[in-house]
Backbone as a chain_set.jsonl record, in Angstrom:
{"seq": "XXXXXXXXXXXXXXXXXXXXXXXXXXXXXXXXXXXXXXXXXXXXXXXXXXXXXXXXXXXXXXXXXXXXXXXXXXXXXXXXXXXXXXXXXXXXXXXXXXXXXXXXX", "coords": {"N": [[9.316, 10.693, -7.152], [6.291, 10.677, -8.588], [3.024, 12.474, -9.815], [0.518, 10.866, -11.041], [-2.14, 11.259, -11.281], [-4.743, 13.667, -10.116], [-7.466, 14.112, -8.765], [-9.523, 16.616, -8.388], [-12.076, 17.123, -7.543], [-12.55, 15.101, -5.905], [-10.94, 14.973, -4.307], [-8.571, 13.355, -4.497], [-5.232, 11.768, -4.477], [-2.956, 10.297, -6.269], [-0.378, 8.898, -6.428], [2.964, 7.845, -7.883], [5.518, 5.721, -6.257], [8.785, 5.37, -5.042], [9.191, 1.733, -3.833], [11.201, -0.596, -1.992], [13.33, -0.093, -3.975], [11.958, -0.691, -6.359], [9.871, 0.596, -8.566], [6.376, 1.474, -7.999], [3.223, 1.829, -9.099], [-0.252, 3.625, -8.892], [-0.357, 4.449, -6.539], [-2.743, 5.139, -3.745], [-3.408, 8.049, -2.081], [-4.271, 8.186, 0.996], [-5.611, 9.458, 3.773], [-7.476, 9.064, 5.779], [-7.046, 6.304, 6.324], [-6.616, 3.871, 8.363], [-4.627, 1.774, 8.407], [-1.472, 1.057, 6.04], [-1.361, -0.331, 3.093], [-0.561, -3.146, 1.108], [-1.296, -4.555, -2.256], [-1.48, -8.395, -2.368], [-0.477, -9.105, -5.48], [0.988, -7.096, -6.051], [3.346, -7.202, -4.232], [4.089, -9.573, -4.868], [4.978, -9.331, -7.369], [7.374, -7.367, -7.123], [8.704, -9.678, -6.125], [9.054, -11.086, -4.197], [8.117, -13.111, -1.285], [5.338, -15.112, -0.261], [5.68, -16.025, 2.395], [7.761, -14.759, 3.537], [5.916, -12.623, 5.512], [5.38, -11.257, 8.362], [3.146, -11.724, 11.314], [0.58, -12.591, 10.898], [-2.625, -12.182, 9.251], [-4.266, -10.035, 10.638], [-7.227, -8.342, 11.575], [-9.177, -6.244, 9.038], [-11.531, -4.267, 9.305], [-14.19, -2.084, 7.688], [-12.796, -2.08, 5.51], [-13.254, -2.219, 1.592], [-15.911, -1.887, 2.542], [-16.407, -3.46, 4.481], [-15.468, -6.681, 6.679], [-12.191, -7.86, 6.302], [-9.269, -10.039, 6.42], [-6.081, -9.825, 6.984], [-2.687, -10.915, 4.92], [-0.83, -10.895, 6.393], [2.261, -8.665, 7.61], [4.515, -6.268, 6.374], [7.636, -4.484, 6.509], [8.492, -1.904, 4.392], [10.933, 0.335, 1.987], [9.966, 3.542, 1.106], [10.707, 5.351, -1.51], [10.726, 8.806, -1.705], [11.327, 11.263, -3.323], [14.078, 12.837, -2.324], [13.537, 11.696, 0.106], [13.764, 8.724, 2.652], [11.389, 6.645, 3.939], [10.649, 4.304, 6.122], [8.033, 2.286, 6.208], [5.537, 0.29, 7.333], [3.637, -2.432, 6.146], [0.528, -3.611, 5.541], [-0.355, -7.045, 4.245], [-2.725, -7.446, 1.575], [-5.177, -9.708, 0.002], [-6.146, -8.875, -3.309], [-7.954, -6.534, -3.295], [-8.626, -3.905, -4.085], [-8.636, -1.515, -6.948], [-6.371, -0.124, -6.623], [-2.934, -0.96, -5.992], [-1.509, 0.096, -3.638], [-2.516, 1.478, -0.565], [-1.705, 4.196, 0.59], [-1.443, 6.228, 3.964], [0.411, 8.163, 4.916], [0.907, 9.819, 7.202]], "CA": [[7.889, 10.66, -6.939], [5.437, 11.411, -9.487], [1.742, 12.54, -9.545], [-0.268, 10.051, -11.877], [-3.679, 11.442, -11.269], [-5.155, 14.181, -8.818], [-9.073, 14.499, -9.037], [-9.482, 18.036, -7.688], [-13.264, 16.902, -7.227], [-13.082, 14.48, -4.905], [-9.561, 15.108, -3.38], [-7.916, 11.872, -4.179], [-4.258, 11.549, -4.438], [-2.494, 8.994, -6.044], [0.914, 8.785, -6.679], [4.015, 6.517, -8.237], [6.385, 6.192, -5.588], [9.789, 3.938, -5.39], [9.063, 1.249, -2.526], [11.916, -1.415, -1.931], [13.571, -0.286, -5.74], [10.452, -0.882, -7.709], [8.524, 1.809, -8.89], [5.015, 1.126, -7.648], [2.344, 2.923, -9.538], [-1.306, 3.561, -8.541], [-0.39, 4.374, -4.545], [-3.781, 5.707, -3.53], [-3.021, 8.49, -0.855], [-5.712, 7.89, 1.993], [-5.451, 10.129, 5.172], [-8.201, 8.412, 6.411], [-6.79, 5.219, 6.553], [-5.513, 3.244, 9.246], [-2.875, 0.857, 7.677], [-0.868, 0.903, 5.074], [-1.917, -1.535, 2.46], [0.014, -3.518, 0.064], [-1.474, -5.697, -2.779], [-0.588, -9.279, -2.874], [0.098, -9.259, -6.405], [2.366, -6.168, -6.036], [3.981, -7.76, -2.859], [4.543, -10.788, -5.537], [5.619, -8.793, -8.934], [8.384, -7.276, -6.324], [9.821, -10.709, -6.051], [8.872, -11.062, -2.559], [7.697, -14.343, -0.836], [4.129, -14.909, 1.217], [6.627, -17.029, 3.385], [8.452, -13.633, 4.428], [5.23, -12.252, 5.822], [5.011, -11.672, 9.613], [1.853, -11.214, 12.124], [-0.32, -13.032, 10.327], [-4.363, -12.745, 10.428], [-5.359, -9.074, 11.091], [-8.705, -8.109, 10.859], [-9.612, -4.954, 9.177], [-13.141, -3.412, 8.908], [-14.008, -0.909, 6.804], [-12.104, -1.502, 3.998], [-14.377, -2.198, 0.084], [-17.369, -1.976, 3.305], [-16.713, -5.426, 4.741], [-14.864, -7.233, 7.245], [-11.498, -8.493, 5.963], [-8.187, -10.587, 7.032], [-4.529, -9.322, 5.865], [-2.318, -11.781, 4.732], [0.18, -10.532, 7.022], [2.64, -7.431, 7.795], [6.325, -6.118, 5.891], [8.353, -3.514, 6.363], [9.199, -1.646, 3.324], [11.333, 1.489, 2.252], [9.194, 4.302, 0.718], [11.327, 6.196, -1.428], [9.815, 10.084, -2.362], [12.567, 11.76, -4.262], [15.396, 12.581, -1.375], [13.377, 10.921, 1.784], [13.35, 7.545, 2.35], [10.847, 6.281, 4.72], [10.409, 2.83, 6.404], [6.646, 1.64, 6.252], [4.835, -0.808, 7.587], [2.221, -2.459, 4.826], [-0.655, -4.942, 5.648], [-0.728, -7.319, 2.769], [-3.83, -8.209, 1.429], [-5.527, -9.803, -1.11], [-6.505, -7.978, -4.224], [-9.559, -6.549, -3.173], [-8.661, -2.44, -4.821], [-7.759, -1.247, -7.908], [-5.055, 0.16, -6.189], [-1.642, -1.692, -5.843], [-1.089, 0.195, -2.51], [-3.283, 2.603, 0.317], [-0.551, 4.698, 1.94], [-1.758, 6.692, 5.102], [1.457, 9.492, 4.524], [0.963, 10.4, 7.76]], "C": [[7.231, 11.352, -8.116], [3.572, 11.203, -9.064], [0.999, 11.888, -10.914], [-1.744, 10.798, -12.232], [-3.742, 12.289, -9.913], [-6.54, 14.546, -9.527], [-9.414, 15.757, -8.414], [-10.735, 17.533, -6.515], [-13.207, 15.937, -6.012], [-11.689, 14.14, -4.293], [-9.11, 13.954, -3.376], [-6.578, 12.003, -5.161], [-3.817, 10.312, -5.065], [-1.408, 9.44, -6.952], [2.107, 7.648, -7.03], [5.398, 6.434, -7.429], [7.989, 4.97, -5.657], [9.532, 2.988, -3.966], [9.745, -0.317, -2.716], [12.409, -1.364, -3.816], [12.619, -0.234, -6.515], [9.68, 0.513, -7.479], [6.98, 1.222, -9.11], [4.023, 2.652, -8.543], [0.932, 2.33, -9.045], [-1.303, 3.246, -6.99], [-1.414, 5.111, -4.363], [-3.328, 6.404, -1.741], [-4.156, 8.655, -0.07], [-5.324, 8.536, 3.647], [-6.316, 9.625, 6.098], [-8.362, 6.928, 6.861], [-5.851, 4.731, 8.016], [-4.656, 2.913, 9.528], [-3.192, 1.077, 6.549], [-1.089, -0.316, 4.457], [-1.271, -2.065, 1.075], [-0.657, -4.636, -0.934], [-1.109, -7.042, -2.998], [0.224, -9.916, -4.039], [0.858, -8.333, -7.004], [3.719, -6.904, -5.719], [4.967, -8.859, -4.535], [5.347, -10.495, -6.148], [7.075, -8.621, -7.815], [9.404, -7.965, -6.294], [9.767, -11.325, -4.646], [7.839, -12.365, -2.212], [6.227, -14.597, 0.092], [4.938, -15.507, 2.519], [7.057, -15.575, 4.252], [7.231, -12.927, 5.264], [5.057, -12.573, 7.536], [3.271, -11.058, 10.067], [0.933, -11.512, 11.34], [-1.6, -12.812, 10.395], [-4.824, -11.147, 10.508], [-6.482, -8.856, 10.535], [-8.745, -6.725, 10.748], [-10.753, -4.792, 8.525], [-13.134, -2.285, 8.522], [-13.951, -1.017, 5.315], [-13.188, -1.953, 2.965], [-15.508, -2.611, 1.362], [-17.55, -3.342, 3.673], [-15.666, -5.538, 5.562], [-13.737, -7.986, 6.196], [-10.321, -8.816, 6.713], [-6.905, -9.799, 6.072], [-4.285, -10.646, 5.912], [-1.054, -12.001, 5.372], [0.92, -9.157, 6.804], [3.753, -7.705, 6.885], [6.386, -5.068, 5.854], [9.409, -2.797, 5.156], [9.293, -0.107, 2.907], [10.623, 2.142, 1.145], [10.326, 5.323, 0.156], [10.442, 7.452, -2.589], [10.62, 11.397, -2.455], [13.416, 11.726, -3.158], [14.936, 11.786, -0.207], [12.981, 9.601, 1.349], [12.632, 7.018, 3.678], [10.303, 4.428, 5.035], [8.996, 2.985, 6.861], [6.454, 0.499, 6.106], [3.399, -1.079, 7.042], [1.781, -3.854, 5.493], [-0.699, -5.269, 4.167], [-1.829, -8.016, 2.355], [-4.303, -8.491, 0.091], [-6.143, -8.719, -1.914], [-7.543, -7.679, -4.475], [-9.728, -4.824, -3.769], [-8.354, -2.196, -6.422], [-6.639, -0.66, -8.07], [-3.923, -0.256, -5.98], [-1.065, -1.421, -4.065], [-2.485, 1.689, -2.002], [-1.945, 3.005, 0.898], [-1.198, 5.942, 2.891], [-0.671, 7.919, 4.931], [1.174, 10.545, 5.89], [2.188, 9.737, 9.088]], "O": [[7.597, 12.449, -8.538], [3.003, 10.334, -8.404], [0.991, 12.638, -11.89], [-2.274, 10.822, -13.342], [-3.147, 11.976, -8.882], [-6.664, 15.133, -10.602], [-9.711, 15.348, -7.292], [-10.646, 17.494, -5.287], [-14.001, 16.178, -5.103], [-11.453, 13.024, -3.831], [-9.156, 13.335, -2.313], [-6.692, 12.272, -6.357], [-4.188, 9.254, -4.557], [-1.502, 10.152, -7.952], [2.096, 6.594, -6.394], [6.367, 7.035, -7.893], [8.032, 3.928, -6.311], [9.705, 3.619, -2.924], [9.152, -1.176, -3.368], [12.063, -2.167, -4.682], [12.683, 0.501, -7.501], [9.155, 1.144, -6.56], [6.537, 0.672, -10.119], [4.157, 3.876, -8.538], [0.732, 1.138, -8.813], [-1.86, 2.351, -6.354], [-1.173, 6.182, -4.92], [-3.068, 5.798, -0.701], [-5.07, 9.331, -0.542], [-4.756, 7.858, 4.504], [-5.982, 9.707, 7.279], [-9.293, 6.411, 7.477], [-4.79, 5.149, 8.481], [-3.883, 3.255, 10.423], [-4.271, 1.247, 5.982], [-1.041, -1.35, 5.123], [-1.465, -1.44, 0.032], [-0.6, -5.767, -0.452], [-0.297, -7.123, -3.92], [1.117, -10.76, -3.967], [1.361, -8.457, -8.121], [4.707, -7.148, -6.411], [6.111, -8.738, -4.973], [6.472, -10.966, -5.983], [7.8, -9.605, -7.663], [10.575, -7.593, -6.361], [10.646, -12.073, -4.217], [6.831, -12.533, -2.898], [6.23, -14.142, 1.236], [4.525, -15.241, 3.647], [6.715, -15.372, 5.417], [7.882, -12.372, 6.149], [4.733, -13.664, 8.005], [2.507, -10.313, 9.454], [0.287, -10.534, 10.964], [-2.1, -13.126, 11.475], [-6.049, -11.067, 10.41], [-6.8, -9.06, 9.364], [-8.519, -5.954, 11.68], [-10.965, -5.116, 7.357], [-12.29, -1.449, 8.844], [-14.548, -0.498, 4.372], [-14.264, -2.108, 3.541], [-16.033, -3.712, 1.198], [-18.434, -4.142, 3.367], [-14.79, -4.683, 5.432], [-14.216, -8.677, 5.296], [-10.099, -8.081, 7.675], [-6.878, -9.385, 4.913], [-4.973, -11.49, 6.486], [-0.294, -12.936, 5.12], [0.432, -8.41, 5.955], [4.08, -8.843, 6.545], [5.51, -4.388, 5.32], [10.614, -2.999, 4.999], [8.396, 0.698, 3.158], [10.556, 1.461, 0.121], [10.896, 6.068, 0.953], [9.854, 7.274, -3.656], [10.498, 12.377, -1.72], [13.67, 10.575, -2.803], [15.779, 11.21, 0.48], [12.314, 9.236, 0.381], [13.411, 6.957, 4.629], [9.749, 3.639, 4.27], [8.738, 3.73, 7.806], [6.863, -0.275, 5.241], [2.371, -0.433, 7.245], [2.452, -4.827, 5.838], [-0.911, -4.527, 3.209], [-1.961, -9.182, 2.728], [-4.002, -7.783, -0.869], [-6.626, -7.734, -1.357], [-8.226, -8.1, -5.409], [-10.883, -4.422, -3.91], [-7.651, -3.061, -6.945], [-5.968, -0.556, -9.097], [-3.584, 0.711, -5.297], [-0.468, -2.247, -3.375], [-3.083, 2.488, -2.723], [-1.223, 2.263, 1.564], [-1.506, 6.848, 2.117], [-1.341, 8.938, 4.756], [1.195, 11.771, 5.775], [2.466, 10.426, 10.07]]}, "num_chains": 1, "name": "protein.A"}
């Protein structure tokens, strides 16, 4: 795990973590989030299929201040130096400049 960026000022977290092998950079840590949020053109780079995608369809409000759909759910391993944690990511289109929202709670 590494720390990319911490803004003191406005308490925002974001971190490069390993998730399924790949080193993901620009994980925006969000305590205030609901779900876990994966970009679809992360999801993609990965190697990973829209086909594999279950639970299609959720709606989440809130997020960039608007009603939006995921593109579906996946379960993927979070690794943050010795722990490895299984998370569940809503994948949605590329609506952040973030690659991922993780919740870390």
């Amino acid at each position: 795990m590494s720390i990319e960026c911490c803004n003191r000022n406005e308490d925002i977290l974001i971190l490069m973590l390993g998730v399924s092998k790949f080193d993901v950079r620009r994980i925006l840590v969000d305590s205030g989030s609901s779900f876990d949020l994966l970009q679809m053109s992360t999801y993609r780079q990965m190697g990973y299929s829209p086909s594999n995608l279950e639970n299609l369809g959720h709606l989440l409000s809130g997020f960039n201040e608007a009603t939006t759909t995921s593109l579906g759910d996946v379960v993927l391993p979070i690794q943050a130096g010795p722990i490895t944690l299984s998370v569940r990511f809503l994948v949605v289109d590329d609506l952040s400049p973030y690659n991922a929202l993780w919740d870390m709670q």
